[in-house]
C-alpha positions in Angstrom: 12.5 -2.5 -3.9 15.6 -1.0 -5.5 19.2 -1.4 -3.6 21.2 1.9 -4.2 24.7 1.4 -4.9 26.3 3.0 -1.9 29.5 2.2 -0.2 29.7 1.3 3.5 25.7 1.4 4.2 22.8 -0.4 3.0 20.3 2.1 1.0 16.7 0.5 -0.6 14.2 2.3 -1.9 10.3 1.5 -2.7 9.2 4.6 -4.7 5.3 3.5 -4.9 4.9 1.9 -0.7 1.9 3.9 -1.0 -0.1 5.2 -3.7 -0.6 8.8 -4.5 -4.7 9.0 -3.2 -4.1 7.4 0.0 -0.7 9.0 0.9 -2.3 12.4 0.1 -5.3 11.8 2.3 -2.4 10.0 5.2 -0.8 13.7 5.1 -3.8 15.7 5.2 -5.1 13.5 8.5 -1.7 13.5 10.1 -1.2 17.3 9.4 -4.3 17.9 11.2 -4.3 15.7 14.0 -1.1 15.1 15.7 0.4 17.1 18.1 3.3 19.3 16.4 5.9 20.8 18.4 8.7 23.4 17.7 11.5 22.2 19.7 14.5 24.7 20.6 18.3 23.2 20.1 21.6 25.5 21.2 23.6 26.9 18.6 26.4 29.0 18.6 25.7 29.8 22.6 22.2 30.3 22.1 18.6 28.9 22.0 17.1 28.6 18.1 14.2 27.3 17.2 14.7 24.1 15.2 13.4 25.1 11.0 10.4 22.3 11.0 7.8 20.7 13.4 7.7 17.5 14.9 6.7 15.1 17.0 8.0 11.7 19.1 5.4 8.4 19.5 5.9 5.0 20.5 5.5 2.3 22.9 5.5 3.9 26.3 8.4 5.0 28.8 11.3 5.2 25.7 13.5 8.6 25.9 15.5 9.6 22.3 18.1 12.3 22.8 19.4 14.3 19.9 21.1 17.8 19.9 20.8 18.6 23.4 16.9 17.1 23.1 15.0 14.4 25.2 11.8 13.3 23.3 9.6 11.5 25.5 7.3 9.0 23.0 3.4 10.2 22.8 1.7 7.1 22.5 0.9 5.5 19.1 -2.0 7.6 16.5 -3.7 4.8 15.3 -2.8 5.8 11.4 0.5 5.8 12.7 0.4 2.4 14.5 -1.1 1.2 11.2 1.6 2.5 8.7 4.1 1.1 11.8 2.7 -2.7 10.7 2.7 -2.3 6.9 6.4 -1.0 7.3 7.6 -3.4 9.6 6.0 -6.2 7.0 7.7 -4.9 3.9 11.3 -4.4 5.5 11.0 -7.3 8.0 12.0 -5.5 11.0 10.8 -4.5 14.2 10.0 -0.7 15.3 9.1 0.7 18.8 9.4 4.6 18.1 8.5 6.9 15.4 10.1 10.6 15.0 7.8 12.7 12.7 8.7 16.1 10.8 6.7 17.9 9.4 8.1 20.7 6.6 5.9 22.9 6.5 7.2 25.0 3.0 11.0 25.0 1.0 12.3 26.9 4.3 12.1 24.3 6.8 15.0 22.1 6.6 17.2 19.5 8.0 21.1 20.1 8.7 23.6 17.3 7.9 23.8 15.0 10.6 23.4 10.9 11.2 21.2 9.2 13.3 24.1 7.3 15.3 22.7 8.1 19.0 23.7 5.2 21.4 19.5 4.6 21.7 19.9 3.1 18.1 22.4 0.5 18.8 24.8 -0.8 16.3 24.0 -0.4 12.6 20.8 0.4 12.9 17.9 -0.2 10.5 15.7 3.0 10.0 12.4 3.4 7.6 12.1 6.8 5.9 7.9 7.1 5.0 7.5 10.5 2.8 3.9 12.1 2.4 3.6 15.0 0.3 5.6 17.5 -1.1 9.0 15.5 -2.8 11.7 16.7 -1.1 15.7 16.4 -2.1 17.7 13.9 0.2 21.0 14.8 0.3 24.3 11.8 1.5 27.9 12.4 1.7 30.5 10.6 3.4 31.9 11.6 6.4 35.0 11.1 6.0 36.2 10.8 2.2 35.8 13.7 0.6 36.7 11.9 -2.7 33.5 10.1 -3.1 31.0 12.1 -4.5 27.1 13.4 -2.9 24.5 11.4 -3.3 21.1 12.9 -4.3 17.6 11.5 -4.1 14.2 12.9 -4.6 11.8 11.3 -2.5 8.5 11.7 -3.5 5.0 11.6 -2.0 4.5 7.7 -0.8 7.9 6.2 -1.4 9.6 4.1 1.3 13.6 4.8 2.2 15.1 2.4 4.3 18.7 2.9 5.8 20.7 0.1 7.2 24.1 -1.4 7.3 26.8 1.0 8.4 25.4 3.8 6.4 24.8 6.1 9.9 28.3 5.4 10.6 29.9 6.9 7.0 27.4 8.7 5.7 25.8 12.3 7.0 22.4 13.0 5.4 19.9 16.0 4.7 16.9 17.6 3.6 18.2 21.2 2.6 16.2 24.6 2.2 15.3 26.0 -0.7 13.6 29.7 -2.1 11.2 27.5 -4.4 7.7 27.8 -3.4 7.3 24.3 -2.1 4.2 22.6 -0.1 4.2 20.7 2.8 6.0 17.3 3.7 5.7 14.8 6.6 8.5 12.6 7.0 8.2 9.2 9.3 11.3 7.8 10.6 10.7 4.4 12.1 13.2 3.2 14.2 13.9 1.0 17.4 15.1 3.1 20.1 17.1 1.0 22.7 15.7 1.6 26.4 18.4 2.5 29.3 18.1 -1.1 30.4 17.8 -2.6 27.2 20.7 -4.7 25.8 22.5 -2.7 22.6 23.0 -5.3 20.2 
């Protein structure tokens, strides 16, 4: 696994967690099993629908609330509770929930934002599984404008994981483009802090 030079965050990368055969067939079965969903988010005053599909599994009774959203976990597809055990062994951490896009072509997106809900905790440790298309992934800091974007391409099978105090500096995104682009499942795998669960 390869450490990016970043400052304030922790950024590793396995390009190969999974070879090209078996992460093509993981996308195919995921594309056509789970259940995907086209959430709605206010912007601007009114209701748009959010420029991917997705959906929200884990272990059972565990909210995640983003953008106005409450996902309620779906429980675990056994591929998924699979890939959940092989990630967990590679980056020696613990996950309970799973969010799950699913670009569809170059137009469906993801805006700059970080995953610093309070159901993450403190510096918390997230696992980025691409299938599929590569996609750009797009940092910059938050708050000094004077160190420059970051720019990864993550490509069918590789393994990003984000930890440190990179959600607090560092915004992050998957942008749109015109290019005639196939689809991408992305697998966040993260634990998601229950309302009576202590934040550590």
């Amino acid at each position: 696994m390869k450490e990016l030079q970043i400052p304030q965050g922790t950024l590793l990368l396995e390009p190969d967690f999974i070879a090209d055969n078996e992460a093509n067939n993981l996308f195919q079965s995921l594309q056509q099993q789970l259940d995907w969903q086209q959430a709605e988010i206010r912007m601007f005053g009114r209701m748009v629908r959010i420029p991917r599909l997705q959906c929200f599994q884990g272990d059972p009774g565990i909210n995640y609330r983003y953008s106005g959203l409450t996902l309620q976990t779906e429980p675990w597809h056994p591929l998924i509770q699979t890939l959940k055990q092989r990630v967990e062994s590679f980056a020696e951490h613990t996950f309970n929930t799973v969010l799950i896009n699913y670009y569809r072509d170059g137009k469906d997106s993801m805006g700059w934002h970080s995953d610093d809900e309070p159901e993450l905790g403190i510096n918390p440790v997230i696992a980025s599984l691409n299938l599929g298309q590569a996609r750009r992934f797009l940092l910059r800091h938050r708050f000094d404008k004077t160190i420059p974007q970051r720019e990864l391409l993550l490509n069918s099978g590789s393994l990003l994981i984000m930890a440190g105090q990179l959600q607090h500096y560092w915004h992050h995104s998957v942008p749109k483009t015109n290019r005639l682009l196939e689809g991408r499942i992305n697998l966040t795998f993260r634990h998601t802090f229950t309302t009576d669960t202590q934040m550590e």
